[in-house]
N, C-alpha and C positions, 0 to 999 in steps of 0.2 A: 504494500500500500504506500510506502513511501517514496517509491518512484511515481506514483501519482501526485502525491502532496509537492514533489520537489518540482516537479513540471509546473505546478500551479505558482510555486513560490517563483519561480521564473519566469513569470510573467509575461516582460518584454525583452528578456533578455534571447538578443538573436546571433551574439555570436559566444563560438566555442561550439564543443562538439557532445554530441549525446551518444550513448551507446547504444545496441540494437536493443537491451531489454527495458529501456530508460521510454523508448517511444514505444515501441510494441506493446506493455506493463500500461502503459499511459492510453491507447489506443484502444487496450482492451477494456478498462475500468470505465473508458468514456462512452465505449460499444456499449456495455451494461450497464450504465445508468440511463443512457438514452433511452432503451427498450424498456427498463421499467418505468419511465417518466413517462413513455410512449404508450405503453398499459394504464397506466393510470389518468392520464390524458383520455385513452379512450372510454374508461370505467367511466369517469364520471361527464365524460362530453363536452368538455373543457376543448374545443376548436377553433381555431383560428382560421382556418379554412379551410376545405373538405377533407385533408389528409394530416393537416401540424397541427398538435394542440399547443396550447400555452405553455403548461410547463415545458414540451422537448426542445420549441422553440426559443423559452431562452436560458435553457442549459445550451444549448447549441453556440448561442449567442457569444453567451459567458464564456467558454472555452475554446473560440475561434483565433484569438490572439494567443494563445496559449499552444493552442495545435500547430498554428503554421511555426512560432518559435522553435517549438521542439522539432518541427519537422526541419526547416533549417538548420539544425545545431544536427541534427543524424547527418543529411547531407552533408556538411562540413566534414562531419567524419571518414566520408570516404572521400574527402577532399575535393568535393564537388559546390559550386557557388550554391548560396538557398536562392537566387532567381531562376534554378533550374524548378522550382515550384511553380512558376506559369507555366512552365509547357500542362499542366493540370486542364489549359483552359481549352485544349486540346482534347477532346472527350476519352475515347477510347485508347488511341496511342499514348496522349501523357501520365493517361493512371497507370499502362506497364511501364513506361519508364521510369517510373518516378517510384514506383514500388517496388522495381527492380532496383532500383539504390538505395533502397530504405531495408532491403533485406544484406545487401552485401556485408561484409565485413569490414569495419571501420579499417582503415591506415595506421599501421602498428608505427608507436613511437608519434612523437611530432611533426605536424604538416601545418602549412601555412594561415589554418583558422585556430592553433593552439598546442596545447600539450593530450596525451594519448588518456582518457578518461578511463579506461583500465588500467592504465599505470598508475593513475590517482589513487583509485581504491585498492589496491594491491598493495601499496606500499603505509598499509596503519598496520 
């Protein structure tokens, strides 16, 4: 849970690098709150418009500066710019590329967005 809470605590923070369980951990916890907000949204009919209810839409909200962050700081990690995040706007092709980098393995040791974020933790 605390790779969730740290994402959050990072806010705006869009440089440095994240690890693959740092965004994935983060991605997942956000998948499932969404879905339960999104149940519960539906249980009580709370709609915003025929498919968003209120709550998912501003958990959604809430957490959009936060996602693209971390999404930038994984890219970073395999030493790729976070403007490779527009290609997103790209329907189909920018979500495999982009999820193709988000799955790779970060760049062992330092690379030009920082220091190696498993060397960090490694070394307490």
């Amino acid at each position: 849970m605390h790779w969730y809470i740290d994402v959050l605590r990072k806010y705006w923070v869009f440089e440095g690098r994240a690890r693959r369980k740092e965004y994935w951990i983060f991605a997942l916890i956000s998948s499932l709150i969404l879905i339960f907000l999104s149940l519960v949204d539906e249980m009580t009919g709370w709609k915003v418009w025929d498919d968003e209810g209120v709550l998912s839409l501003i958990y959604s909200v809430a957490v959009l500066v936060p996602s693209l962050a971390v999404m930038v700081r994984r890219l970073h990690d395999t030493d790729r710019s976070g403007w490779w995040c527009l290609i997103l706007l790209i329907p189909l092709i920018g979500l495999i590329v982009v999820f193709v980098f988000l799955v790779l393995n970060g760049n062992e040791g330092d690379n030009r967005f920082g220091p190696d974020p498993k060397a960090e933790t490694a070394t307490w």
